[in-house]
C-alpha positions as CSV (number, residue, x, y, z in Angstrom):
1,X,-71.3,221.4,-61.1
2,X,-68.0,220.9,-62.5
3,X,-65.0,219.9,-59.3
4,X,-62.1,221.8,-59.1
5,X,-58.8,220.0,-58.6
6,X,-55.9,222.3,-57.2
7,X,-52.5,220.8,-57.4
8,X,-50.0,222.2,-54.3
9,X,-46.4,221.6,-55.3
10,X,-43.6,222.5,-52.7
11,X,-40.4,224.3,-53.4
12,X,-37.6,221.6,-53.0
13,X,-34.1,223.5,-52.1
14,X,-31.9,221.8,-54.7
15,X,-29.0,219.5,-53.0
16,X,-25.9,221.1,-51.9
17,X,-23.0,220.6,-53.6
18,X,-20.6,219.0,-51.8
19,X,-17.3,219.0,-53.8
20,X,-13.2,218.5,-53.3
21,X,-10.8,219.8,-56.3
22,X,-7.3,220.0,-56.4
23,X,-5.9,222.6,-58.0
24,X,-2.6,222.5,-60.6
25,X,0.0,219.8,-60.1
26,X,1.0,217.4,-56.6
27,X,4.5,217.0,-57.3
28,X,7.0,215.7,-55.2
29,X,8.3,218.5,-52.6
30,X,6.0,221.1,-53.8
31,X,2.4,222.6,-52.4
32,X,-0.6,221.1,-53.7
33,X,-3.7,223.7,-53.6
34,X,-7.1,222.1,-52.2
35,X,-10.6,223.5,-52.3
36,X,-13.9,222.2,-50.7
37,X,-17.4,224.0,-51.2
38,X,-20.3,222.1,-49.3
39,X,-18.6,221.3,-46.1
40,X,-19.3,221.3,-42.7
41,X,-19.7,225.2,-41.5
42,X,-16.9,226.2,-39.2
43,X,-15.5,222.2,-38.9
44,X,-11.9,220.8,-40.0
45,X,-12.5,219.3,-43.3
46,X,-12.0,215.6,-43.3
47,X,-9.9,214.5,-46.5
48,X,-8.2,211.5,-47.4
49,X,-6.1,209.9,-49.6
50,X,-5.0,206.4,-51.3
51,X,-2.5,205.4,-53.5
52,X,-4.2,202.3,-54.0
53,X,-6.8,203.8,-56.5
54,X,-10.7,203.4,-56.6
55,X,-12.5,201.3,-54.5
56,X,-15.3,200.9,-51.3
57,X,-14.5,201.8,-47.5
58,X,-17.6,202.0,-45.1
59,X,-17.0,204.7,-42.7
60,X,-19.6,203.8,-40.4
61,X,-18.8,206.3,-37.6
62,X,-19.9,208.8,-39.9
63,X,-22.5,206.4,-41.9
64,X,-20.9,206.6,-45.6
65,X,-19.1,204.5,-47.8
66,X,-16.1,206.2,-49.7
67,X,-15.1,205.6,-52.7
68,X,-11.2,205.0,-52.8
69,X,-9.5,201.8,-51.3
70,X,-7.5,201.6,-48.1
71,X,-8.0,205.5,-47.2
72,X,-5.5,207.7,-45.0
73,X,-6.2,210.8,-43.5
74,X,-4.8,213.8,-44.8
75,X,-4.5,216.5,-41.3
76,X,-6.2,219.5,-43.3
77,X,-4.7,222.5,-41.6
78,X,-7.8,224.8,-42.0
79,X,-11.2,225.3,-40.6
80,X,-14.6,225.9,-43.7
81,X,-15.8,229.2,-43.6
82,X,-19.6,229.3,-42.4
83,X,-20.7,228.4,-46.0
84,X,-18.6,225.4,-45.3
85,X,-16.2,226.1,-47.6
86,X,-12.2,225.9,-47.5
87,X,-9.1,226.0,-49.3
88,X,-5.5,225.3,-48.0
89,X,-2.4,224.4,-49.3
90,X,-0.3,221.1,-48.3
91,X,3.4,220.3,-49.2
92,X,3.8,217.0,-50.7
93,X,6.4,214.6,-49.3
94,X,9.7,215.0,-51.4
95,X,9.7,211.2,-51.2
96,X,6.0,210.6,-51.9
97,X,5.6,207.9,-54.9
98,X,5.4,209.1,-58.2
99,X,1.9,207.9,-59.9
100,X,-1.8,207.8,-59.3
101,X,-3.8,209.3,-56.4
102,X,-7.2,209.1,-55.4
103,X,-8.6,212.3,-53.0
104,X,-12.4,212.5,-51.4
105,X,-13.8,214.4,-48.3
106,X,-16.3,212.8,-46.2
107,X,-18.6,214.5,-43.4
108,X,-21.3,212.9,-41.2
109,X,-23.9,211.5,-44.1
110,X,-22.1,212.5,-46.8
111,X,-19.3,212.2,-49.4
112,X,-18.0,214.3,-52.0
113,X,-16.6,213.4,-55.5
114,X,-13.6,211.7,-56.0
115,X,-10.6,213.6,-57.2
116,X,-7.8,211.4,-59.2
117,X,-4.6,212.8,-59.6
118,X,-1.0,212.0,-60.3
119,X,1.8,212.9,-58.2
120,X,4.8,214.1,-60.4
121,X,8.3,214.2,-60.2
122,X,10.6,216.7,-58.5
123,X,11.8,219.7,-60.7
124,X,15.3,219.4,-61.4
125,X,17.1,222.0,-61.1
126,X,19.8,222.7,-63.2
């Protein structure tokens, strides 16, 4: 009598996608655009910053490690949807240094990519 062998394989829900983009240009004086799918539902995004490029910063309040050096937090003025996502728009100091910057969002367990981006130069007018 020949055994039969019955394999059971459960249906694994594919990760969510937990991603920050920045959308066009952060120049000086202007409105940069920010959009985050995979967040926290109904929370305040937390984003931050860093001029000082790539790096590693343990966050262990929330028990991840970023991936930018010597982080500041951006004040997002905005609350994700129940899907967790968000978008909102942030003016850019006038005096804000021109050159590289280095965006991520963090939650409790988890980061998202890491956006690099370049802060331009005020428009002149004229």
């Amino acid at each position: 009598m020949a055994g039969v062998i019955a394999y059971a394989t459960a249906a694994v829900a594919p990760p969510l996608v937990y991603e920050l983009t920045v959308i066009g240009n952060a120049r000086q004086g202007e409105r940069a655009t920010f959009k985050l799918i995979g967040g926290a539902p109904s929370a305040k995004p937390i984003v931050v910053y860093s001029l000082k490029g790539l790096g590693s910063t343990n966050v262990p309040q929330l028990g991840v490690t970023l991936g930018v050096k010597q982080p500041t937090q951006l004040s997002v003025p905005t609350k994700a949807d129940r899907n967790g996502a968000a978008e909102w728009s942030m003016q850019i100091p006038a005096n804000a240094p021109i050159g590289p910057v280095v965006f991520q969002a963090l939650k409790s367990g988890s980061v998202s990519n890491v956006v690099e981006a370049e802060i331009l130069p005020q428009r002149r007018i004229g």
